[in-house]
ZAMARGU-4260 file (C-alpha; in steps of 0.2 Angstrom, whole numbers, plus 5000, padded with zeros to 4 digits):
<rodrens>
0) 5245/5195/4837 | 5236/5187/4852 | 5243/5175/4862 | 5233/5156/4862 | 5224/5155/4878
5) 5231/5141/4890 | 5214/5131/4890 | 5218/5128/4871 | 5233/5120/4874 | 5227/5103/4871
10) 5221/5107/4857 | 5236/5115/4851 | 5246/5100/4857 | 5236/5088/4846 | 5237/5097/4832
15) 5259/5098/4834 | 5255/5076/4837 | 5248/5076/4823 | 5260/5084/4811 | 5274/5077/4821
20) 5266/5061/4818 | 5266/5063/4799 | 5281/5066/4797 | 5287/5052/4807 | 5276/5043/4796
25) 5291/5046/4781 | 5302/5036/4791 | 5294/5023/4800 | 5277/5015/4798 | 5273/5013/4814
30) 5270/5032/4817 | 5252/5029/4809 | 5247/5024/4828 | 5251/5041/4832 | 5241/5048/4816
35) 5227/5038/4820 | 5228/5046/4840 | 5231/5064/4835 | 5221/5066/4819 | 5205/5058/4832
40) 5210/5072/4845 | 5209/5085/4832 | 5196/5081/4825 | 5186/5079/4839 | 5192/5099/4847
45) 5190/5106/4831 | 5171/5099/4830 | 5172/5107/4851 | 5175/5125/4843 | 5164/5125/4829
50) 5150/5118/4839 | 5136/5130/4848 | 5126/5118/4860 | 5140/5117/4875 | 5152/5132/4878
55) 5162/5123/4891 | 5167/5112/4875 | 5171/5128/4864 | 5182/5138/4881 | 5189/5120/4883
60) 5192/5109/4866 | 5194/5091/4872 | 5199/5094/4888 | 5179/5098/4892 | 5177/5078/4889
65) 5187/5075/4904 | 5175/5083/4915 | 5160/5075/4905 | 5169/5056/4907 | 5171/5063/4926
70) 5154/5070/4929 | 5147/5053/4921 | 5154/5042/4935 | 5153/5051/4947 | 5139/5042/4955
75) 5148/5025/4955 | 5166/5033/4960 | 5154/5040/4976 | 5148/5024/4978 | 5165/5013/4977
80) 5176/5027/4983 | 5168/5042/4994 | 5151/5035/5002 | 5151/5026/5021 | 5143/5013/5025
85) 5130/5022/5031 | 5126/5038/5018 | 5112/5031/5013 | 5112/5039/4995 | 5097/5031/4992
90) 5102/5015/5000 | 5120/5015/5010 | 5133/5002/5006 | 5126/4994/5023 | 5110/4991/5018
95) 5115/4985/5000 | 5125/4973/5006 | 5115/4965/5019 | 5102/4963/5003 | 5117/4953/4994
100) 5120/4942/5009 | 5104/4937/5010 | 5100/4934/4992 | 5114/4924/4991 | 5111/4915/5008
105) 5126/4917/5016 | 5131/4924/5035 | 5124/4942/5038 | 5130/4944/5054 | 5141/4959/5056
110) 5157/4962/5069 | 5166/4972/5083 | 5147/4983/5082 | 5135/4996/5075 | 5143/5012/5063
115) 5129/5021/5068 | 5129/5036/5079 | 5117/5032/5093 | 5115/5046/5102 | 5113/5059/5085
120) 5095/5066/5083 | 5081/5053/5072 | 5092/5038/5078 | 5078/5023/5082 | 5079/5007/5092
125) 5066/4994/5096 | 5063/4990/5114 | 5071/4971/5118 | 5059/4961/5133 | 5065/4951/5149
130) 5054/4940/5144 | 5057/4932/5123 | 5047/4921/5113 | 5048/4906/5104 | 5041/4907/5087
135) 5040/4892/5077 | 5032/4899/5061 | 5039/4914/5052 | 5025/4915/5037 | 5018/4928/5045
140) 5001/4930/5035 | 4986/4942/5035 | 4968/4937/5027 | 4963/4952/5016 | 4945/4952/5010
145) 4939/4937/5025 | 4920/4942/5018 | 4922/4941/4998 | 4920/4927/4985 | 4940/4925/4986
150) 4951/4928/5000 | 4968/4931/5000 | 4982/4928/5013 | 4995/4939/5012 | 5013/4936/5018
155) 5022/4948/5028 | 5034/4957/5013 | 5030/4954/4993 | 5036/4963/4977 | 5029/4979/4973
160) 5025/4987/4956 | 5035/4986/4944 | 5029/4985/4925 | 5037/4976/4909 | 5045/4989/4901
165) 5054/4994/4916 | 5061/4979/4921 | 5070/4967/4907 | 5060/4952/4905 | 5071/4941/4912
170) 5072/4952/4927 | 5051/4949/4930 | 5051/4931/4926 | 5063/4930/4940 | 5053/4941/4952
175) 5039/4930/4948 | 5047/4913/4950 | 5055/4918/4964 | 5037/4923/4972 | 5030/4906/4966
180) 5044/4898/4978 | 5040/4909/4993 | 5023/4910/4992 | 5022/4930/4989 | 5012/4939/4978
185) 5020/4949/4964 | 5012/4967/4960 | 5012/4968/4942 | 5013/4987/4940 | 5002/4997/4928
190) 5010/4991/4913 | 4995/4975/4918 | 5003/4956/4914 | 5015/4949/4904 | 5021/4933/4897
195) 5034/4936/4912 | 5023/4938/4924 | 5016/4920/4920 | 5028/4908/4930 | 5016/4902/4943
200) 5018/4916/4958 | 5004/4927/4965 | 4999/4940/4957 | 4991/4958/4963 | 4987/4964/4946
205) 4988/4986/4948 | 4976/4996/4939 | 4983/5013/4934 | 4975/5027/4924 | 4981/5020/4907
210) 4970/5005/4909 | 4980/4994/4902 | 4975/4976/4898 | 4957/4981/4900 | 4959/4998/4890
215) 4947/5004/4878 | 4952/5009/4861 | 4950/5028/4867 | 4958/5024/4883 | 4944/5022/4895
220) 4941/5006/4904 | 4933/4988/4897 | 4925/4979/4907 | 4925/4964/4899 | 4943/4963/4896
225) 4944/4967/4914 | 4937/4953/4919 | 4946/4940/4905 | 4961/4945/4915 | 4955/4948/4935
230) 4948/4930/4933 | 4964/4921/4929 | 4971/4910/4941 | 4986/4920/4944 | 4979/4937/4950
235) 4974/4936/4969 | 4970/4953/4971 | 4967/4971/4961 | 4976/4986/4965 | 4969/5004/4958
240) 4983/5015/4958 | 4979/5031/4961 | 4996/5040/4964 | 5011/5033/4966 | 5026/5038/4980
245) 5039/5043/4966 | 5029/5054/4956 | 5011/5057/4963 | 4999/5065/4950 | 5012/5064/4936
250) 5005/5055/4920 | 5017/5048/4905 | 5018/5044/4888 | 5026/5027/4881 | 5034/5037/4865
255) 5027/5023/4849 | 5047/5018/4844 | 5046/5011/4863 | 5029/5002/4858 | 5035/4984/4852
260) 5022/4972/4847 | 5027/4962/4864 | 5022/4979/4874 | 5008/4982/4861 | 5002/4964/4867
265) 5003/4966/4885 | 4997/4982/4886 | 4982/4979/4873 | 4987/4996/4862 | 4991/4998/4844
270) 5008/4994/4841 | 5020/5008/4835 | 5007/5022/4842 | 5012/5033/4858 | 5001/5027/4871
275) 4996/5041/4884 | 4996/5037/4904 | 4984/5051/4908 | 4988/5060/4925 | 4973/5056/4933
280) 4958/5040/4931 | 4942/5043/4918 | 4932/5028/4926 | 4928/5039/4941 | 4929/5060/4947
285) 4923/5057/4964 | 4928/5049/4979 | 4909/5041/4980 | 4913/5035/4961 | 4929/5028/4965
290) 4920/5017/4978 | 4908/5010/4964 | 4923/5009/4953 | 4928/4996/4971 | 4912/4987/4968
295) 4911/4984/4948 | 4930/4978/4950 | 4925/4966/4965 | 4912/4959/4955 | 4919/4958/4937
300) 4932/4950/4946 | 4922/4936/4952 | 4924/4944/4974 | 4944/4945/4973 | 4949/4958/4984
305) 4951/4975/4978 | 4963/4989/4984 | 4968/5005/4980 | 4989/5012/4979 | 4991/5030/4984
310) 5002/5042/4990 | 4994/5053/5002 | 4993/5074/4998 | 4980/5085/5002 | 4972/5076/5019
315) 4954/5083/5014 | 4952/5074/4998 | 4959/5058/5008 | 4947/5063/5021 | 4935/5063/5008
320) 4935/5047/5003 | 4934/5040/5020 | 4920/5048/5023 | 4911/5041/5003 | 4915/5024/5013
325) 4905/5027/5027 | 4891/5033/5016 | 4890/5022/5006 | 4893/5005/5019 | 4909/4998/5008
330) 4928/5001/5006 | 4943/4996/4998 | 4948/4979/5005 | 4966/4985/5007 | 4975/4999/5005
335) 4994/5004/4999 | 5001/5019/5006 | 5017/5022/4998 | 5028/5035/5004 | 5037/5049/4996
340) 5052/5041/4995 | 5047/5026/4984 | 5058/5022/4969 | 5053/5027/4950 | 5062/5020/4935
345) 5062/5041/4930 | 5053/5056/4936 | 5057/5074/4936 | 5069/5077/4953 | 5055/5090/4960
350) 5043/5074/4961 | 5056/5063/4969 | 5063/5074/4982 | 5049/5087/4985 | 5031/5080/4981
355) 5020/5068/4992 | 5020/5064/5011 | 5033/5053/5017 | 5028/5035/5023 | 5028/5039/5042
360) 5018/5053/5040 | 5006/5046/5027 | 5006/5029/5036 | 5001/5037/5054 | 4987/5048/5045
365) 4980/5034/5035 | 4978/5020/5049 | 4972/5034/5062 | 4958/5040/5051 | 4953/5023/5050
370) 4953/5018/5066 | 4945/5037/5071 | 4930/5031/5060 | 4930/5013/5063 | 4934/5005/5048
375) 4953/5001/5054 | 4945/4982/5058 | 4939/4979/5038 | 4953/4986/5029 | 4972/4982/5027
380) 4985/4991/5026 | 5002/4987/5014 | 5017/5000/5016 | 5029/5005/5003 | 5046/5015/5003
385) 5063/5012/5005 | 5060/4997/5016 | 5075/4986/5016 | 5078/4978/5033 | 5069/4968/5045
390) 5070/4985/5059 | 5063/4994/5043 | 5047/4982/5044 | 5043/4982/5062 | 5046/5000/5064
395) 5033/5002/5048 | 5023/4989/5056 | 5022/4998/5072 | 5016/5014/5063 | 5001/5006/5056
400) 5005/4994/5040 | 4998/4975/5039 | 5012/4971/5028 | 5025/4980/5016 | 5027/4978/4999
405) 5049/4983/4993 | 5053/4986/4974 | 5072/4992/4976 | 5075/4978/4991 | 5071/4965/4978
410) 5078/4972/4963 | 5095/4971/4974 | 5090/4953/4978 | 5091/4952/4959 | 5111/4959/4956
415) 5106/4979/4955 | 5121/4987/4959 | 5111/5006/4961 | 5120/5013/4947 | 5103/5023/4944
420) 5105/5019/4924 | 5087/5015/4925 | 5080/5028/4912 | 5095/5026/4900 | 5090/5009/4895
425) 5111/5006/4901 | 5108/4995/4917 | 5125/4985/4920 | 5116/4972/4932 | 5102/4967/4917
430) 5088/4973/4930 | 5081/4990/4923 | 5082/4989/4904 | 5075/4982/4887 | 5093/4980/4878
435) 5089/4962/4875 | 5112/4959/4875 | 5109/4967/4895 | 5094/4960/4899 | 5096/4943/4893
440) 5113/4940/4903 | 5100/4940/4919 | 5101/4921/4925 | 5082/4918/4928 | 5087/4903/4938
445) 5098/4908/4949 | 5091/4926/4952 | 5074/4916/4957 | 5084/4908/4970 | 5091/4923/4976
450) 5071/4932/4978 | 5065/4917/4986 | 5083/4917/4998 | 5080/4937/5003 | 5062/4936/5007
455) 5066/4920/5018 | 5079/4928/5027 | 5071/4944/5028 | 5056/4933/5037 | 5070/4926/5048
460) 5078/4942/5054 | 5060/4950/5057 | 5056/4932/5066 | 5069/4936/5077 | 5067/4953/5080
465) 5051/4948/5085 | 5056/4935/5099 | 5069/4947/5106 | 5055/4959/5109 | 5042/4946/5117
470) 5029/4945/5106 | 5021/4930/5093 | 5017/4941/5078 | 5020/4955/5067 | 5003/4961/5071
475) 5007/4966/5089 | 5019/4980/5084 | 5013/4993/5090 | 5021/5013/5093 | 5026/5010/5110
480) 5039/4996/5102 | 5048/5010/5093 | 5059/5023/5103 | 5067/5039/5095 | 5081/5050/5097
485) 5075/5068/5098 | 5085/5085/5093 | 5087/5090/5112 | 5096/5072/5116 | 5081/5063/5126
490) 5072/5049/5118 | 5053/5046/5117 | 5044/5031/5113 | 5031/5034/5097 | 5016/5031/5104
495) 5022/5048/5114 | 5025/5057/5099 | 5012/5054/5086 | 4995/5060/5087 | 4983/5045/5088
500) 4962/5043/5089 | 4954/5031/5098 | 4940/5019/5089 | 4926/5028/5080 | 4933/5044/5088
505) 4930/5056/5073 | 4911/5049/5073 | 4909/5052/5091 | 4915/5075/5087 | 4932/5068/5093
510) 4940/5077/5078 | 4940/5094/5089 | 4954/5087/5098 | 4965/5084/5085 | 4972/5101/5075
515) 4973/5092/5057 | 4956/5083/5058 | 4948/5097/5068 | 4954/5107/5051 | 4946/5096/5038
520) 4936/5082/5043 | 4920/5091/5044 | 4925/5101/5030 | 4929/5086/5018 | 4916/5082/5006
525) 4910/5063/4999 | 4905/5069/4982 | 4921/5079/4979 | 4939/5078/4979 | 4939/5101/4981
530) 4948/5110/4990 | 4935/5114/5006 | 4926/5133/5003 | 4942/5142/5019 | 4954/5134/5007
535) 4947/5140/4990 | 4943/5157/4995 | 4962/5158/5001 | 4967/5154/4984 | 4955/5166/4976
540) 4963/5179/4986 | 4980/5176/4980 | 4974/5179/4962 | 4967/5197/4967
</rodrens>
């Protein structure tokens, strides 16, 4: 007879409680707690063995759940338990924290000094001046759109996208009250606006390919139902997003038991229907389409400023639509340009660690290409991704961004404690979810508060910053303000690092003196987002 391997020994140990247990049961009644204990156990190791989906289970009856209770927290046991400070896993402990302080408007001044390594490679400072300023307003503001119908002055740090349906309801109407005390816009995402985006702050109301709130029964676009909506009071500006950081050219489907008459409504789809998100737009094919796509929205709108949202890949196809901006004399007002490592509610892990260009890289590429073909002084720029901190603005700032836009800095503000239970619909904090029990024990009231406090304080610290480094306004950032540790140990300010064009350059057959835009800026193509004809024939020849 074979001996019972050691791995079924608590199994084997259940099933002695239980008869044990039993006949305890004769004597005393109190045994039926033991009953209740062991007969659970074995019932649960014997459905272990029988079961084909998890062989761990079937080697390991019941004892396999330990490592699945284990493997479950393991993400807040890091958090609590095993992370520094510092690790910033996405954000550190460090930066978390200094989002609570702030929120909540107590001291966020730190003691006995910095935890980081200053001398280990990719450490960044910014240069303090002999000679600070005194600045007695910190609403730093930008004008987008100074020649349309409707201007807009923009603050220095607003709410980026995030729909309903991501975010509880609560969690949006404080996001948006919060905005209305600050005087910051509120992006709604693409799932367009909702009863809770209603509460008096700023809207930048996105556009992404779904449509949705001006969405044809087909899916395409309406244009009258565009322009019910871009004329509200509300909406300040109109945002197409084109790709976003966290999963550039990834569509989606909203399966039809998620599609609630309240979704159905805001999103202005059949209720319990799925409802496609297609990977790319059907209003336009072309980078000199998408610029008419601009002007119809500008003028449905009633000459609110319109921008696009992208995150940057092939540099031809952004080259491209450059280019269908200078042919055809007009541009997005503004443009978003969201890093790589922008947050997502869900997306497949290859997206979120391995697709898109990170903000530096996209942020440098995108300002220089409009100031090499002089449309830098007609068109904003907003950043996006993993901003948190004042340094994080001014360094992004000094790359080439007008302003940032944070999603994860404010959801913090709101009590997210990064338990990344976003796409379970299992968010402790109330933030990420549509449990209604969850969602509803967010305290819109004081969460409001706490936007309009970290936005405030954030505005301070940048303020600050600012003085200590002599200058008046965010917009004189500029690379020299930024220093870097290198791998070999010396430090080089930015403006010595990055590749930059001078105004109009790429007009002018500058691009010969610049490797990436000597590659593909002659090469890209107005009418077309294609790979150029070098590029093509080298993927023909792969197929060969």
């Amino acid at each position: 007879m074979s001996v019972l391997p050691v791995r079924f020994t608590t199994y084997a140990l259940s099933i002695a409680g239980l008869i044990l247990s039993l006949i305890g049961l004769a004597f005393d009644g109190l045994w039926w707690i033991g009953v209740v204990i062991f007969a659970a156990l074995v019932v649960l190791g014997t459905h272990d063995l029988r079961q084909r989906r998890r062989t761990v289970s079937r080697n390991y009856p019941i004892l396999a759940h330990m490592r699945y209770l284990l493997e479950s927290i393991g993400p807040e046991f890091r958090q609590y338990f095993i992370e520094s400070d510092t690790d910033q896993v996405p954000f550190s402990r460090e930066q978390r924290s200094l989002v609570y302080r702030r929120a909540q408007n107590t001291v966020d001044k730190k003691p006995f000094g910095s935890l980081h390594n200053m001398n280990g490679p990719g450490y960044e400072w910014m240069s303090p001046s002999m000679a600070p300023t005194h600045i007695g307003d910190q609403d730093f503001r930008i004008v987008v759109g100074q020649n349309r119908a409707q201007p807009y002055s923009v603050s220095a740090v607003n709410i980026s996208a995030m729909s309903f349906g991501a975010l509880s309801p609560n969690a949006l109407s404080a996001l948006n009250e919060g905005a209305r005390m600050g005087g910051f816009y509120h992006t709604t995402g693409e799932g367009s606006i909702s009863p809770y985006h209603l509460r008096g702050g700023d809207l930048v109301w996105q556009l992404g390919s779904g449509y949705f709130g001006c969405r044809r029964d087909d899916g395409g676009f309406d244009p009258e139902k565009f322009r019910r909506n871009a004329q509200r009071e509300e909406v300040k500006m109109i945002e197409i997003k084109l790709s976003q950081g966290a999963k550039p050219g990834h569509g989606g489907i909203l399966p039809a038991a998620k599609v609630t008459a309240e979704i159905a409504s805001t999103r202005g789809v059949p209720e319990g229907q799925d409802v496609v998100s297609p990977s790319s737009h059907s209003a336009f094919s072309t980078p000199r389409e998408l610029i008419s796509f601009i002007q119809t929205l500008r003028e449905l709108s009633g000459g609110k400023p319109v921008g696009i949202k992208l995150a940057v890949g092939h540099p031809w196809e952004w080259f491209a639509m450059v280019k269908a901006m200078r042919e055809e004399n007009d541009h997005p007002d503004y443009i978003i340009v969201d890093g790589g490592q922008g947050g997502t509610g869900a997306a497949p892990l290859e997206f979120i660690n391995r697709l898109g260009m990170p903000l530096d890289d996209a942020l440098n590429l995108v300002h220089n290409t409009l100031v090499g073909a002089g449309l830098r002084e007609d068109i904003r720029i907003g950043a996006s991704g993993k901003i948190i901190s004042a340094f994080d603005i001014c360094r992004t700032m000094a790359l080439g961004a007008d302003w940032v836009n944070m999603a994860r800095g404010f959801m913090f503000s709101l009590g997210c404690i990064q338990a990344q239970s976003c796409h379970n619909d299992r968010c402790p904090s109330g933030v990420a979810t549509q449990d209604p029990l969850r969602g509803g024990r967010l305290d819109i009231d004081d969460k409001a508060i706490r936007v309009r406090n970290f936005h405030s304080n954030t505005l301070h610290a940048l303020r600050e910053l600012l003085e200590a480094a002599g200058l008046q306004h965010p917009g004189e950032l500029g690379p020299e303000h930024i220093i870097r540790r290198l791998d070999n140990g010396s430090a080089r300010p930015y403006i010595s690092l990055l590749d930059t064009l001078k105004p109009s350059e790429l007009l002018e057959g500058g691009a010969v003196d610049h490797p990436l835009y000597r590659e593909f800026w002659d090469v890209s193509d107005a009418d077309s987002f294609a790979a150029p004809e070098a590029i093509a024939r080298l993927r023909s020849s792969k197929l060969v």
